[in-house]
C-alpha positions as CSV (number, residue, x, y, z in Angstrom):
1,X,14.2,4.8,-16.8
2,X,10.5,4.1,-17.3
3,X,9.4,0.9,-14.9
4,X,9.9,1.8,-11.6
5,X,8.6,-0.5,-8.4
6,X,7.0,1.8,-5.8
7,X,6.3,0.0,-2.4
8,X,5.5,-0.3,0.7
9,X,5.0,-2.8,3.9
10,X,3.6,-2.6,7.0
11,X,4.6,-4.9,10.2
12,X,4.0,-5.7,13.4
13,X,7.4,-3.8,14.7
14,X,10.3,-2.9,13.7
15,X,12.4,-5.9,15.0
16,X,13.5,-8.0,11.7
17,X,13.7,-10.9,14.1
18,X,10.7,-11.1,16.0
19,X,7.9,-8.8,14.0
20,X,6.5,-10.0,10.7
21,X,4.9,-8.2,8.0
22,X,1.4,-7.4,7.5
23,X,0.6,-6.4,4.6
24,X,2.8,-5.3,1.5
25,X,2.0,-3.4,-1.1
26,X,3.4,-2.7,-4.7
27,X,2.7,-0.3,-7.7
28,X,4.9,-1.0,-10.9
29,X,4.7,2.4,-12.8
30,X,5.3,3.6,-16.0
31,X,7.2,7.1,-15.2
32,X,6.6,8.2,-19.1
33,X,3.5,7.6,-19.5
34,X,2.4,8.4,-15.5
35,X,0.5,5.1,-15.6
36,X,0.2,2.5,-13.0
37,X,0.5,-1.1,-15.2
38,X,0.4,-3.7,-12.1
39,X,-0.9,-3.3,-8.2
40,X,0.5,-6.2,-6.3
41,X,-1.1,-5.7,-2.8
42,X,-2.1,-8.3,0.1
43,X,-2.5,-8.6,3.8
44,X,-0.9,-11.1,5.6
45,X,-1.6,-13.4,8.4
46,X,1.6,-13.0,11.1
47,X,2.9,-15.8,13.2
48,X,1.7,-13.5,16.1
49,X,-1.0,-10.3,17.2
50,X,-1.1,-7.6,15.7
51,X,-0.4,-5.5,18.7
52,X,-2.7,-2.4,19.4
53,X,-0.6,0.2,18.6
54,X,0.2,-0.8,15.3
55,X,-3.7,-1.2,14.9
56,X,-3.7,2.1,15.9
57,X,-1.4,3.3,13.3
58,X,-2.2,1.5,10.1
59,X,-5.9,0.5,10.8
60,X,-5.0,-3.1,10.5
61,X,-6.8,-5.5,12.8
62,X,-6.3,-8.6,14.0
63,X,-9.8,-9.3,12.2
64,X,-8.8,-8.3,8.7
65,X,-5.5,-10.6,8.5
66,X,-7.2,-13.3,10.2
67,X,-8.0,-15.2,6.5
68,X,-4.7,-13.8,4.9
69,X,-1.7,-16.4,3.3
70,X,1.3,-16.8,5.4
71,X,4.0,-14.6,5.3
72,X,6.1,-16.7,3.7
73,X,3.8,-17.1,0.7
74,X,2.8,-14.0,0.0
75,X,6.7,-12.9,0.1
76,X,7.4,-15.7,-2.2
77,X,4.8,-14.3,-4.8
78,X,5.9,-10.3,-4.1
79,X,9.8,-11.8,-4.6
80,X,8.7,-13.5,-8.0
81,X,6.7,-10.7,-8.9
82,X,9.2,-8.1,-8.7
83,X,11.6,-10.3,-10.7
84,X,9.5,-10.8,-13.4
85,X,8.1,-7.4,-13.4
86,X,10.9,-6.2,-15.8
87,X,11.3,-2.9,-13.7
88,X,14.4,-0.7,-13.5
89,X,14.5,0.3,-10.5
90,X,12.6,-0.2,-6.9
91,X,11.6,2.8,-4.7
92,X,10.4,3.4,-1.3
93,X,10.7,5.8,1.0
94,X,13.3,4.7,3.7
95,X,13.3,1.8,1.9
96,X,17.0,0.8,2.5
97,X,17.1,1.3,6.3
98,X,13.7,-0.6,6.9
99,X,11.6,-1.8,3.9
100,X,14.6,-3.5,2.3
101,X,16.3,-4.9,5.2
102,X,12.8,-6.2,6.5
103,X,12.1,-7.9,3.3
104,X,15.4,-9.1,3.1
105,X,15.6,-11.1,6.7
106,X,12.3,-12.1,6.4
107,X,12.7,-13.5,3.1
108,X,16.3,-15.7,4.3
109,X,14.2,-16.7,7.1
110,X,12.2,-18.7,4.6
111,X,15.1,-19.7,1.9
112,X,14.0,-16.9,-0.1
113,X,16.0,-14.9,-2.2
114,X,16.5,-11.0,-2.4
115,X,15.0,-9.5,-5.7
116,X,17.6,-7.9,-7.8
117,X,16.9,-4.4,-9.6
118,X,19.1,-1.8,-11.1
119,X,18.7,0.7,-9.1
120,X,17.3,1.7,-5.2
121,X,15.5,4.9,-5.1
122,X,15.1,5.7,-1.8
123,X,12.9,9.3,-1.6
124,X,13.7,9.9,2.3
125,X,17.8,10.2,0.8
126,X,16.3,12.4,-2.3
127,X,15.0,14.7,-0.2
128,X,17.7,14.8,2.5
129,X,20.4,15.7,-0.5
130,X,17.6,18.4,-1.9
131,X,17.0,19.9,1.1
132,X,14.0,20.1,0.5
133,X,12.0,22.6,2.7
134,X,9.6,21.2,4.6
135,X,7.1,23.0,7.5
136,X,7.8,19.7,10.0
137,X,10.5,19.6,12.1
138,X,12.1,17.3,14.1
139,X,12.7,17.5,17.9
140,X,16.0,19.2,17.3
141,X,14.7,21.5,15.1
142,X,15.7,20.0,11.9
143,X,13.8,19.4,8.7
144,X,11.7,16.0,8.9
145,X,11.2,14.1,6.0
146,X,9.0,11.7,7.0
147,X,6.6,11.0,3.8
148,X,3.7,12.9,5.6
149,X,5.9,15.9,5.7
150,X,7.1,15.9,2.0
151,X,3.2,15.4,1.3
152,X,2.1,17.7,2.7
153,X,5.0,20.1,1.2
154,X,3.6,18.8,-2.1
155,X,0.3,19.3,-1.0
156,X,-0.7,15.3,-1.4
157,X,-3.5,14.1,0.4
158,X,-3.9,11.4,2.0
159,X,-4.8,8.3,4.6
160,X,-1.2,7.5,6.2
161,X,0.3,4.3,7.2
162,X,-1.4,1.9,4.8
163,X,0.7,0.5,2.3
164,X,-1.1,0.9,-0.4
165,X,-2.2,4.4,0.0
166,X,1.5,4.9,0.8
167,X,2.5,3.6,-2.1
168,X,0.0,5.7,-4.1
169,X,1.1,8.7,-2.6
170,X,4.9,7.5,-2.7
171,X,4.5,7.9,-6.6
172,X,3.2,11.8,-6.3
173,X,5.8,12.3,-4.0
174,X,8.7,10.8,-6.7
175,X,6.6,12.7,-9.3
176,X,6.8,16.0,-7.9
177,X,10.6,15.9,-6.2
178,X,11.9,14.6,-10.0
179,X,10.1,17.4,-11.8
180,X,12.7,20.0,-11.3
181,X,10.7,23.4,-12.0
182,X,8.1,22.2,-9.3
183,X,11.3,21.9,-6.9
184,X,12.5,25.4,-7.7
185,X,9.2,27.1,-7.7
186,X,8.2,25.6,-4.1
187,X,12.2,26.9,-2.8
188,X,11.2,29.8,-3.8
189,X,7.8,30.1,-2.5
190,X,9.4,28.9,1.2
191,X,12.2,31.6,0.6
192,X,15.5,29.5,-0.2
């Protein structure tokens, strides 16, 4: 597999329903060569505020998607994209429980269909089944793989909860968890 979709969205919640995206970003990568080949990445302007929490979070203002498309254009042009992007697989991190499923009911709310891939690659289930051995913790004390924790295991920099920089740092993160002597060297260095 060489062409693999990295991405990532940011809302406005977490409720499929009543929350609507903000801005969605996309890498399509070239895993042989270590190459990006196409960014798609937009804001977008939601049917509601952005409320101040999530400003809080991802830095996204009410000011900066005030000009964006709609969400159902910009998904209609991420949706086409992805099709005709000729890539094997998709990944994301969580990316079946929320990034999926968000894009998903979103997209039906608008007659939209689901893009198809081969494969799912979903990094939080990667390194759940590698155990990998991350400093965070959860509140009961077991490993949390949130992708801030499994960059900073990897010793990845950078600015959280935007999607693009997400996505960017996504691709280290798949990069290093795939490259098995990196895995066994940093088990080793933790003491597994």
């Amino acid at each position: 597999m060489s062409r693999i979709i990295f991405y990532d969205l940011e809302t406005t919640g977490f409720s499929r329903t009543w929350d609507f995206i903000i801005e969605v970003a996309a890498v399509l990568y070239d895993t042989e060569e270590k190459k990006e080949i196409e960014v798609f990445n937009e804001f977008i302007k939601p049917g509601k505020n952005i409320p101040a929490k999530i400003t809080e979070i991802t830095g996204i203002t009410n000011t900066m998607v005030a000009d964006a498309r709609s969400e159902e254009e910009v998904l209609m042009d991420f949706l086409e994209w992805v099709q005709l992007s000729g890539a094997e697989a998709i990944c994301g991190h969580n990316i079946v429980a929320f990034d999926n499923s968000f894009v998903e009911k979103r997209a039906a709310r608008y007659g939209l269909p689901m893009f198809k891939v081969a494969e799912i690659i979903d990094t939080l289930k990667v390194a759940r089944s590698k155990k990998i051995p991350v400093a965070a913790k959860t509140a009961t004390g077991r490993p949390s793989y949130k992708q801030e924790s499994l960059a900073q295991f990897y010793g990845i920099v950078y600015q959280a909860h935007r999607a693009i920089e997400d996505v960017r740092a996504l691709i280290k993160i798949y990069n290093k968890m795939t490259g098995r002597e990196e895995i066994e060297r940093k088990r080793k260095e933790a003491g597994f």
